[in-house]
ROMARGU-280588 format. One record per residue (C-alpha): residue number from 1; x, y, z. Coordinates in Angstrom, 3 decimals. Layout:
<pts>
+-----+----------+----------+----------+
| num |       xx |       yy |       zz |
+-----+----------+----------+----------+
| NUM |        X |        Y |        Z |
...
+-----+----------+----------+----------+
</pts>
This chain:
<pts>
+-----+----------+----------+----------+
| num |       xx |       yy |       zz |
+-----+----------+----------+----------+
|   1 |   25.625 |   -8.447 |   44.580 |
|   2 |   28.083 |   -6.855 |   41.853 |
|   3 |   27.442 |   -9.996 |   39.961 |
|   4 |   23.736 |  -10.504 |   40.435 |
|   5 |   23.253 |   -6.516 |   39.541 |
|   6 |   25.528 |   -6.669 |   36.245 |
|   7 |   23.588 |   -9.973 |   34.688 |
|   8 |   20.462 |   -8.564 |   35.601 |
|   9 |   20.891 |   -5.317 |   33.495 |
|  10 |   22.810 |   -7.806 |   30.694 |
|  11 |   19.671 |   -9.830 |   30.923 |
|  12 |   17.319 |   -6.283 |   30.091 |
|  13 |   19.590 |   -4.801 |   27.263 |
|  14 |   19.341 |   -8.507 |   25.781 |
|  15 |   15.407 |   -8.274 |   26.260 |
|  16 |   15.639 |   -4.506 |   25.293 |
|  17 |   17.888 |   -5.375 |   21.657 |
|  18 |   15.635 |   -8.689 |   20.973 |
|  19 |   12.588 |   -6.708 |   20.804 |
|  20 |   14.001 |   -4.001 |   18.688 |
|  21 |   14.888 |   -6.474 |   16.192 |
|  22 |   13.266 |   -5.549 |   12.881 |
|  23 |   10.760 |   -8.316 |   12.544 |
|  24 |    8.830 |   -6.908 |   15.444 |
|  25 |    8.151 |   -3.678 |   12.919 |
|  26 |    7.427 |   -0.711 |   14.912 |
|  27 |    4.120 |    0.774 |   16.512 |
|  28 |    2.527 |    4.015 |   15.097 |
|  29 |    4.157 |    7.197 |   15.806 |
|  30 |    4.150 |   10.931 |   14.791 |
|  31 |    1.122 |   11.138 |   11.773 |
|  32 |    0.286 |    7.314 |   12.081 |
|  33 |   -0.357 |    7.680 |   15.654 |
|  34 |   -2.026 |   10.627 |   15.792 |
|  35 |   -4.687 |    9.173 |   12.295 |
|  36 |   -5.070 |    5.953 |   15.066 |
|  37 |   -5.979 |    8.431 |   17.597 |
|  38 |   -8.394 |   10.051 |   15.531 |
|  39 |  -10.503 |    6.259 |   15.275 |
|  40 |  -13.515 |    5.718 |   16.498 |
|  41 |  -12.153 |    2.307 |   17.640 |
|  42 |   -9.403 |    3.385 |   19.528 |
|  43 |  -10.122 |    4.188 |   23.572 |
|  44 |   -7.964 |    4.620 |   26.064 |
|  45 |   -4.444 |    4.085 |   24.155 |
|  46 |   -5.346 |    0.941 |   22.513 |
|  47 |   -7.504 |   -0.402 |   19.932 |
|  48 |  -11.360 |   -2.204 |   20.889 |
|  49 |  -13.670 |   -4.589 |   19.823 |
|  50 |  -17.058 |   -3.743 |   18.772 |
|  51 |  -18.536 |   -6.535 |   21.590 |
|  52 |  -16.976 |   -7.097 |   24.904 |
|  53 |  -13.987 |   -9.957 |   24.409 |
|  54 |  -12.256 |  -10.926 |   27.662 |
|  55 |   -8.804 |  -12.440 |   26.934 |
|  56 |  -10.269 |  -15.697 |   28.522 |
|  57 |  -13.961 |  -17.197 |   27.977 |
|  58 |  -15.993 |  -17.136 |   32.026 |
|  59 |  -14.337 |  -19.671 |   34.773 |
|  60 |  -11.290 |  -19.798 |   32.622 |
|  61 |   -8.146 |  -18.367 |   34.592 |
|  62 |   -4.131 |  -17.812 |   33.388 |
|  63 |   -3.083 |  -21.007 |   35.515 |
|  64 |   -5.525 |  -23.822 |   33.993 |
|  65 |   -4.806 |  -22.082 |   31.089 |
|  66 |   -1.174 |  -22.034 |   30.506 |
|  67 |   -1.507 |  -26.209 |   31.914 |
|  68 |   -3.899 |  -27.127 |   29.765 |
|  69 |   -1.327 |  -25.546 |   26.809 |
|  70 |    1.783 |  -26.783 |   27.948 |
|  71 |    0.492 |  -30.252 |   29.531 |
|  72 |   -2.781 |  -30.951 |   27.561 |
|  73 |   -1.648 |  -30.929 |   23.937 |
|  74 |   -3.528 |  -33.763 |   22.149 |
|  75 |   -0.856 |  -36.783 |   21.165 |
|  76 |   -2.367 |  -35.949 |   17.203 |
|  77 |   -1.888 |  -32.213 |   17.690 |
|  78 |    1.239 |  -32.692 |   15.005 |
|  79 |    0.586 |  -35.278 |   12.318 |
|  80 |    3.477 |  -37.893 |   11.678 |
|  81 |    3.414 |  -37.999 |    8.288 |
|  82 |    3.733 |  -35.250 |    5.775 |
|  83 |    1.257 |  -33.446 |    4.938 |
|  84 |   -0.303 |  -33.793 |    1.032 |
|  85 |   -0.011 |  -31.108 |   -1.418 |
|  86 |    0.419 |  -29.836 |   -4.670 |
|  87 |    3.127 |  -27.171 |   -6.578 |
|  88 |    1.111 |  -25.099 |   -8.813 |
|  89 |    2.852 |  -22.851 |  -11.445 |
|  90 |    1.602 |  -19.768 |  -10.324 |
|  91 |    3.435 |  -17.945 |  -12.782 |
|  92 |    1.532 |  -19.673 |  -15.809 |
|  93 |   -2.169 |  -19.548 |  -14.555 |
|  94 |   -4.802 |  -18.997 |  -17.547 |
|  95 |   -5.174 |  -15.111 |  -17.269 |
|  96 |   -8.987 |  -15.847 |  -17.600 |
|  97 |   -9.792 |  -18.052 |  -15.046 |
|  98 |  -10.861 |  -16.917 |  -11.158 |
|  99 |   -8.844 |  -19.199 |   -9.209 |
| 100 |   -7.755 |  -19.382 |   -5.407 |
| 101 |   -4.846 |  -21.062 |   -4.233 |
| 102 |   -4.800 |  -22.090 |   -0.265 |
| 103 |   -1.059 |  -22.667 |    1.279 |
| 104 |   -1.791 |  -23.939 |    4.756 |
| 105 |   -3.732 |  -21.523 |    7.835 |
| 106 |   -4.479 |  -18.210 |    6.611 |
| 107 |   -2.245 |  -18.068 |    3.327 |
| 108 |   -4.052 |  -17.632 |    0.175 |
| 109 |   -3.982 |  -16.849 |   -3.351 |
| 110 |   -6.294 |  -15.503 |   -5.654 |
| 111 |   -6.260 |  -14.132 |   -9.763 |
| 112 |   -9.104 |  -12.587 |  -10.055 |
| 113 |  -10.392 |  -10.618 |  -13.377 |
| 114 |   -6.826 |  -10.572 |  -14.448 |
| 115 |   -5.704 |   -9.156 |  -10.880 |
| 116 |   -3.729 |  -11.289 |   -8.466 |
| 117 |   -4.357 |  -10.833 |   -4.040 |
| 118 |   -2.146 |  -12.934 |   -2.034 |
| 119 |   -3.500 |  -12.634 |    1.471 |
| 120 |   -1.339 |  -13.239 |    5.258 |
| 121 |    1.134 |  -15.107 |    2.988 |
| 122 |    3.449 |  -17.136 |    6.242 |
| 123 |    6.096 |  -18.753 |    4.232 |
| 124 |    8.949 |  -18.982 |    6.305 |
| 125 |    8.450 |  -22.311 |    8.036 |
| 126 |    7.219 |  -20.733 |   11.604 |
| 127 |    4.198 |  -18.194 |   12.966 |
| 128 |    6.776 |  -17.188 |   16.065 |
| 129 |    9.573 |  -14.867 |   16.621 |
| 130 |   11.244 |  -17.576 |   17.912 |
| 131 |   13.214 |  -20.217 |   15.288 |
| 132 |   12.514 |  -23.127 |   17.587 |
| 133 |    8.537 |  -22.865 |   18.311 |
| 134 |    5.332 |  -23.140 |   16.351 |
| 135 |    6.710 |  -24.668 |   13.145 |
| 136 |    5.072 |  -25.811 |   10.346 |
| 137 |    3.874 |  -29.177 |   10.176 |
| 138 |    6.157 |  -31.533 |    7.561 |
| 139 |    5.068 |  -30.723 |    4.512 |
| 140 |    2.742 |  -27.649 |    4.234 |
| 141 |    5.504 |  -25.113 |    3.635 |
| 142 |    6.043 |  -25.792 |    0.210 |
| 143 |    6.033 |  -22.222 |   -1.233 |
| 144 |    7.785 |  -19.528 |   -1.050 |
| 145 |    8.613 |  -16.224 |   -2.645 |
| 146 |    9.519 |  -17.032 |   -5.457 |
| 147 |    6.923 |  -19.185 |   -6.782 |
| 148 |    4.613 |  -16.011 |   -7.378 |
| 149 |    3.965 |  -14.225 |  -10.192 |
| 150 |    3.601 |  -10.526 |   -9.570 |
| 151 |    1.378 |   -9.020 |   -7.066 |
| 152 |   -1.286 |   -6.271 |   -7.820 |
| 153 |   -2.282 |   -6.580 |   -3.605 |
| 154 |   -0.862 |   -8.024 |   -0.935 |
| 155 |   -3.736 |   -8.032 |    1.882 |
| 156 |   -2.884 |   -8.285 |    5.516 |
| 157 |   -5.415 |   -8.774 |    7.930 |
| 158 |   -3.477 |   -7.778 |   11.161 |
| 159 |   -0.105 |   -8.003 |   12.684 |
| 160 |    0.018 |  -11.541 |   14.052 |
| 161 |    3.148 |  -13.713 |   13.287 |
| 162 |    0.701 |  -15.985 |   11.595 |
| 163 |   -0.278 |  -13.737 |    9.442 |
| 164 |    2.335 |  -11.368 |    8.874 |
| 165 |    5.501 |  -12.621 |    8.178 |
| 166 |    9.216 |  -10.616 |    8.180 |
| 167 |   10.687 |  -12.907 |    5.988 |
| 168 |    7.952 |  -13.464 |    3.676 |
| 169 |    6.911 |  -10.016 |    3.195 |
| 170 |   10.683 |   -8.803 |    2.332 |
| 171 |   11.567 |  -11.404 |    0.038 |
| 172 |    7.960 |  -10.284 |   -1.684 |
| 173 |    8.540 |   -6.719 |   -1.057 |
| 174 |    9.647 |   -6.687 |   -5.343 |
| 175 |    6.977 |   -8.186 |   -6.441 |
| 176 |    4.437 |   -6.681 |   -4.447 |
| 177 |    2.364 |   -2.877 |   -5.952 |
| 178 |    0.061 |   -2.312 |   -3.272 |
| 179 |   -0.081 |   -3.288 |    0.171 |
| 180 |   -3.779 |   -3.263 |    2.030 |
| 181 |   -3.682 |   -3.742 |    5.555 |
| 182 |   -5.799 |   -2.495 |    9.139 |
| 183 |   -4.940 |    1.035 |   10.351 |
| 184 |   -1.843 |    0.876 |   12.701 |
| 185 |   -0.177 |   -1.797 |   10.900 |
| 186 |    1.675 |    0.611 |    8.057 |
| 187 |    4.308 |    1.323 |   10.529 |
| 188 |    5.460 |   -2.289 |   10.412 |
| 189 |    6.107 |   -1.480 |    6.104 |
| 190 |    7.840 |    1.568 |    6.838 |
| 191 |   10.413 |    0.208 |    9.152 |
| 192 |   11.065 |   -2.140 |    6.451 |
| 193 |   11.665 |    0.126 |    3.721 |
| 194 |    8.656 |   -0.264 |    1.503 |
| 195 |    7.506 |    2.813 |   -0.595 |
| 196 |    5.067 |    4.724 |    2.094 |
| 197 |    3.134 |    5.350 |   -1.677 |
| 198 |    2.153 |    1.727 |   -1.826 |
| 199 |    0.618 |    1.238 |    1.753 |
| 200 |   -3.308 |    1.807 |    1.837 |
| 201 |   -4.106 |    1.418 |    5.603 |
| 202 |   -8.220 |    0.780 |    6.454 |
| 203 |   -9.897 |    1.543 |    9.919 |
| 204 |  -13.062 |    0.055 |    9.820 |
| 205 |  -15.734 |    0.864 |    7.561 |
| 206 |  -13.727 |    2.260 |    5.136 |
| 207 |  -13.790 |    1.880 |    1.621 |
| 208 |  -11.116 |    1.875 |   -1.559 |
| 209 |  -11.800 |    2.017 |   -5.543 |
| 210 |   -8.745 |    0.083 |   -6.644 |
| 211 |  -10.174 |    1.098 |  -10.071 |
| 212 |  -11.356 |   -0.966 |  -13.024 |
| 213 |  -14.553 |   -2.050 |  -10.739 |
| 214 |  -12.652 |   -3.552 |   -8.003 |
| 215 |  -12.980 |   -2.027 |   -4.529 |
| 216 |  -12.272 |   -3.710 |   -1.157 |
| 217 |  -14.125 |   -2.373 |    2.370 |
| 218 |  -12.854 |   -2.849 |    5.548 |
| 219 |  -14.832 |   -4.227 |    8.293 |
| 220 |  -14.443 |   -5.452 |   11.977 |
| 221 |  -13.472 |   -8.709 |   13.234 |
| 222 |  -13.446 |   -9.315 |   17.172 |
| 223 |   -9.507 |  -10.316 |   17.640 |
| 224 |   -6.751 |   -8.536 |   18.811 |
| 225 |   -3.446 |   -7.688 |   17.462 |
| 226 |    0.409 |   -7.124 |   18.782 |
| 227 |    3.617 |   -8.155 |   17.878 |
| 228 |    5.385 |   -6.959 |   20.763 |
| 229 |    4.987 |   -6.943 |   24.846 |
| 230 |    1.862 |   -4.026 |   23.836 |
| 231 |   -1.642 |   -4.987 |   22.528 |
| 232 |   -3.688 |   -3.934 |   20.214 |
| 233 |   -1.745 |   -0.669 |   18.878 |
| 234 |   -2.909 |   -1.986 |   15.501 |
| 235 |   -6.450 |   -3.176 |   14.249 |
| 236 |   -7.831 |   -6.606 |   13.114 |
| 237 |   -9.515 |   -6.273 |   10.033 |
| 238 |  -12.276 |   -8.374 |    7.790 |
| 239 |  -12.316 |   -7.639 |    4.071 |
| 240 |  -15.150 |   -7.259 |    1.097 |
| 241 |  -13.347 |   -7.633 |   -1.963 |
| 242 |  -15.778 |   -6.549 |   -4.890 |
| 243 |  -14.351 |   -7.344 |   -8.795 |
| 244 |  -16.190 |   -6.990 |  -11.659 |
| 245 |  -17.780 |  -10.480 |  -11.401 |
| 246 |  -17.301 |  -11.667 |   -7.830 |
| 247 |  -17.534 |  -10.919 |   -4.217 |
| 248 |  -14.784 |  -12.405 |   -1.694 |
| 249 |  -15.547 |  -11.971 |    2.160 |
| 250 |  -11.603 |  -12.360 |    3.442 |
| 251 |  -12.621 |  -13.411 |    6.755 |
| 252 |   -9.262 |  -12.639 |    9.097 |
| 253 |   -9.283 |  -13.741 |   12.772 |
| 254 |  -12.341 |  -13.605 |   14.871 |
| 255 |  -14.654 |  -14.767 |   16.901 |
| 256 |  -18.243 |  -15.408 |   16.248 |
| 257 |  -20.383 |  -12.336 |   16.432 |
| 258 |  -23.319 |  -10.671 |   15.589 |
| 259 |  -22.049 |   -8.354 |   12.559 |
| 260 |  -21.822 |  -11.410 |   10.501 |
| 261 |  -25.690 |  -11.321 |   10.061 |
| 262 |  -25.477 |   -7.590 |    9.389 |
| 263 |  -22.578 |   -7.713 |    6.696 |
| 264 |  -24.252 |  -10.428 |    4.989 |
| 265 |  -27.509 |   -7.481 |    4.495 |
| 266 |  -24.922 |   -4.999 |    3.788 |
| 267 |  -22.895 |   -6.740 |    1.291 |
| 268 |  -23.915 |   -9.897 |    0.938 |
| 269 |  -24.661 |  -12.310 |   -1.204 |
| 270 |  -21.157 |  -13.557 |   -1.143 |
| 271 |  -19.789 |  -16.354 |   -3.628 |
| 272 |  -17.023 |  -17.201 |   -1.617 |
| 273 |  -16.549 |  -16.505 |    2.617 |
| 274 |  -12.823 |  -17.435 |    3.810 |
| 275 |  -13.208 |  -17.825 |    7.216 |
| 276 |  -10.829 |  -19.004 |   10.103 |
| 277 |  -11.508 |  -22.515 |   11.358 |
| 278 |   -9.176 |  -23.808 |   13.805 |
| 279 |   -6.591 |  -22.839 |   16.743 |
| 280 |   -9.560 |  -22.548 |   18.680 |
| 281 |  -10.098 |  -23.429 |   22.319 |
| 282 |  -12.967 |  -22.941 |   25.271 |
| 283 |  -10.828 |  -21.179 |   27.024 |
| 284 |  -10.939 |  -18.619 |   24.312 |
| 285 |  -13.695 |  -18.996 |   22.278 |
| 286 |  -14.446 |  -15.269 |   21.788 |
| 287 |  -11.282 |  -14.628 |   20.150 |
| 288 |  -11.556 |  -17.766 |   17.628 |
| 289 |  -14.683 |  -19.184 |   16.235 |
| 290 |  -15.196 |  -23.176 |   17.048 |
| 291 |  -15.513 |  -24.679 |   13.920 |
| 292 |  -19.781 |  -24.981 |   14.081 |
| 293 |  -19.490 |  -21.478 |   14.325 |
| 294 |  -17.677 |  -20.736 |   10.794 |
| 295 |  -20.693 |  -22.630 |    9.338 |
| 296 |  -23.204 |  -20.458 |   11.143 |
| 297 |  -20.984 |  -17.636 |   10.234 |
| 298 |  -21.142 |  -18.362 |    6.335 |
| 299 |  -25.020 |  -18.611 |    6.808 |
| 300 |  -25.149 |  -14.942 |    8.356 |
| 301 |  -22.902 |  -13.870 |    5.517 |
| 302 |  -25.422 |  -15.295 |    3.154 |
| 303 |  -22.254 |  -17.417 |    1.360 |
| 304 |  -22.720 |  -19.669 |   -1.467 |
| 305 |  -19.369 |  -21.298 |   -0.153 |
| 306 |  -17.216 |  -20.911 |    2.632 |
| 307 |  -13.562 |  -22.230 |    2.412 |
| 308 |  -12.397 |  -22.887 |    6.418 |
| 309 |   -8.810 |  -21.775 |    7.205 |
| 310 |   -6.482 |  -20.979 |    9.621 |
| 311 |   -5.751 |  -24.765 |    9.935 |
| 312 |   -3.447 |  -27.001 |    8.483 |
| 313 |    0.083 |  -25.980 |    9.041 |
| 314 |    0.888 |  -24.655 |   12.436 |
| 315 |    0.051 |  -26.505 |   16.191 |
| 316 |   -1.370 |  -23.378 |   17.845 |
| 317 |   -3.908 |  -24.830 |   20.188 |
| 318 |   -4.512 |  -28.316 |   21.253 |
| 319 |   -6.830 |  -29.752 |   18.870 |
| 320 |   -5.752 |  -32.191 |   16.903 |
| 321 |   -4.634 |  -30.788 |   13.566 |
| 322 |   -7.149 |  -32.357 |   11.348 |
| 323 |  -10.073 |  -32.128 |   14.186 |
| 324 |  -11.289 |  -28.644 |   12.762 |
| 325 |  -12.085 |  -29.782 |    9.195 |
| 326 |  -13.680 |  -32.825 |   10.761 |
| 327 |  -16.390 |  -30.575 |   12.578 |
| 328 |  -16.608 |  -27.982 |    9.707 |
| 329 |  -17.801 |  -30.508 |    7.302 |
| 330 |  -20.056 |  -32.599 |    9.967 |
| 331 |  -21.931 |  -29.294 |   10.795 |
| 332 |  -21.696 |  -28.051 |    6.758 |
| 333 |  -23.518 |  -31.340 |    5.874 |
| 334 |  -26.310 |  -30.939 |    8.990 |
| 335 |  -26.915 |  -27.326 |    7.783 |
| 336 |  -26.841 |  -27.965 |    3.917 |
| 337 |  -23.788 |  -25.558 |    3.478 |
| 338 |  -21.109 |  -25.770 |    0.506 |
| 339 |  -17.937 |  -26.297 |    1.630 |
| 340 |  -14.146 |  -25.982 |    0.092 |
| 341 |  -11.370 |  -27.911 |    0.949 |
| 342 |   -8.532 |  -27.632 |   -1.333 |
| 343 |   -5.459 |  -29.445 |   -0.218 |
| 344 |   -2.794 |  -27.210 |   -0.425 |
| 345 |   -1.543 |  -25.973 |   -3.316 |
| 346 |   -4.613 |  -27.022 |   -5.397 |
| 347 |   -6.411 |  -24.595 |   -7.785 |
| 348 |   -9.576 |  -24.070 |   -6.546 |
| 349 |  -11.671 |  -22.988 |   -9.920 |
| 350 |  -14.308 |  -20.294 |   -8.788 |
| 351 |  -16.385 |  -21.682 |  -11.505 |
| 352 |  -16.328 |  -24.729 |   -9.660 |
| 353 |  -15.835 |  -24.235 |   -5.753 |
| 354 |  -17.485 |  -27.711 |   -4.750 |
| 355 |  -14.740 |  -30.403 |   -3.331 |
| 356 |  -15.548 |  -33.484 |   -2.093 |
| 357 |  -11.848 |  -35.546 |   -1.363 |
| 358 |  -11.087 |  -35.273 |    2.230 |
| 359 |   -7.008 |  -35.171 |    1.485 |
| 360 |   -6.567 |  -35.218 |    5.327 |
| 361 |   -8.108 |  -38.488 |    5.648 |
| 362 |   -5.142 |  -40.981 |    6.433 |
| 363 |   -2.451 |  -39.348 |    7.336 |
| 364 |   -0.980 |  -40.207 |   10.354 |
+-----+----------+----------+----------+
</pts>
């Protein structure tokens, strides 16, 4: 009993230290807790979607669930060969040119007017706490830190290991002037030392002049956040980033909803909508759109182009890995929408957002 009693409590201080680690950041407390309590979006000691999202889409349950994950993974979920790409010196980019740079899921980089975004840069060769799960697939984590020039905003849509990365986000910390993320997520920054004067936190509906005619709005997505064993302590953000000559929808996580239509009257038209496409499932299709849905999305946005994401690099759902670019462009060419599809690491001229080579085709 001595024995069982002793490894048990080993067992919780183990369980107790791992989540203190500092790569699980820290939830709001003292003035950022009581500024998230103030939100309209925050009921009942979490943060809420605008529309009702169940964890699981109707006759889905936990069991067929977790089988279907563990037991159901497609045989192509993981290619076999490497994935194609391409190093671009970011550090020597034409000063003039609007360009966007995709690095595999969410990652992306953009010089825009002279100003440079990088957006839920995941550069440390996993979207898990964990060193042996969800790794990138060969090939698609060819950047890193140091390949960037430096960074006038580093946008973070919410607190997801897919999206925000220890690693990444400390070896940028240098480089990096501003930080824009969704209200509740600061405290992550603060526990890891950056300047509290460089954080600009959004709830939703919130607007910033980042001066020089740029501004960037925060909007809702329907997702969820957490790093931890506790939801939704932080929000999930969409961004409208307005520059002197463009306007970006940074599309986040979410699943399809109805305030695409009305951001697309608000704000729209948009040249470019980033949206997620991929890591999507039935069982939880109001968390992640399907992939006919980021089309439909870009048409409610009132996009001249949408450029799909949040595919590419990391085997988190059971798809096969190429199978959401596959459907995005079937369903782009059947509703006459432009779509991007820069391999990664390929400069993706704003002046010239068509593509037309499918890089994914053949490989393995």
């Amino acid at each position: 009993m001595a024995f069982t009693i002793t490894m048990l409590l080993l067992l919780t201080l183990s369980v107790i230290l791992f989540f203190n680690l500092p790569k699980f950041g820290r939830r709001p407390n003292g003035t950022r807790l009581e500024r998230v309590k103030k939100s309209e979006n925050y009921k009942n000691g979490q943060f809420r979607n605008i529309t009702f999202t169940p964890d699981l889409t109707d006759g889905a349950n936990y069991y067929t669930f977790m089988k279907e994950f563990f037991f159901g993974k497609s045989k192509r979920n993981t290619p076999k060969d490497r994935i194609p790409s391409v190093k671009t010196d970011l550090k020597n980019l034409d000063p003039q040119k609007d360009i966007l740079v995709w690095f595999g899921h969410s990652s992306y980089f953009m010089q825009l007017s002279g100003k440079t975004f990088l957006v839920d840069p995941v550069f440390s060769n996993r979207a898990s706490p964990l060193s042996y799960t969800v790794n990138a697939f060969k090939g698609s984590n060819v950047y890193c830190a140091d390949d960037f020039p430096e960074l006038d905003f580093l946008i973070i849509t919410h607190d997801h290991w897919d999206h925000l990365d220890f690693k990444t986000v400390i070896n940028l910390k240098s480089k990096t002037k501003k930080v824009i993320t969704s209200l509740g997520t600061a405290q992550h920054f603060e526990r890891w030392k950056f300047d509290l004067s460089q954080i600009h936190e959004m709830d939703w509906h919130e607007e910033i002049d980042l001066k020089n005619g740029f501004t960037i709005n925060s909007l809702p997505s329907r997702h969820f956040s957490g790093r931890g064993l506790k939801r939704n302590q932080a929000l999930w953000n969409s961004f409208v980033l307005k520059t002197p000559n463009k306007k970006i929808y940074i599309g986040g996580d979410s699943g399809y909803d109805a305030f695409f239509k009305a951001f697309g009257k608000q704000f729209g038209p948009f040249d470019l909508a980033v949206l997620e496409c991929g890591q999507y499932n039935k069982n939880w299709k109001h968390i992640h759109m399907m992939p006919e849905e980021t089309i439909q999305a870009s048409k409610d946005l009132n996009a001249k182009v949408v450029l799909p994401v949040h595919w590419g690099k990391f085997p988190l759902a059971l798809h096969d890995w190429d199978e959401p670019i596959i459907r995005a462009e079937k369903e782009a060419k059947l509703q006459n929408v432009a779509l991007a599809h820069p391999m990664i690491g390929e400069i993706l001229d704003f002046e010239n957002l068509g593509n037309t080579k499918k890089w994914w085709e053949g490989v393995a």
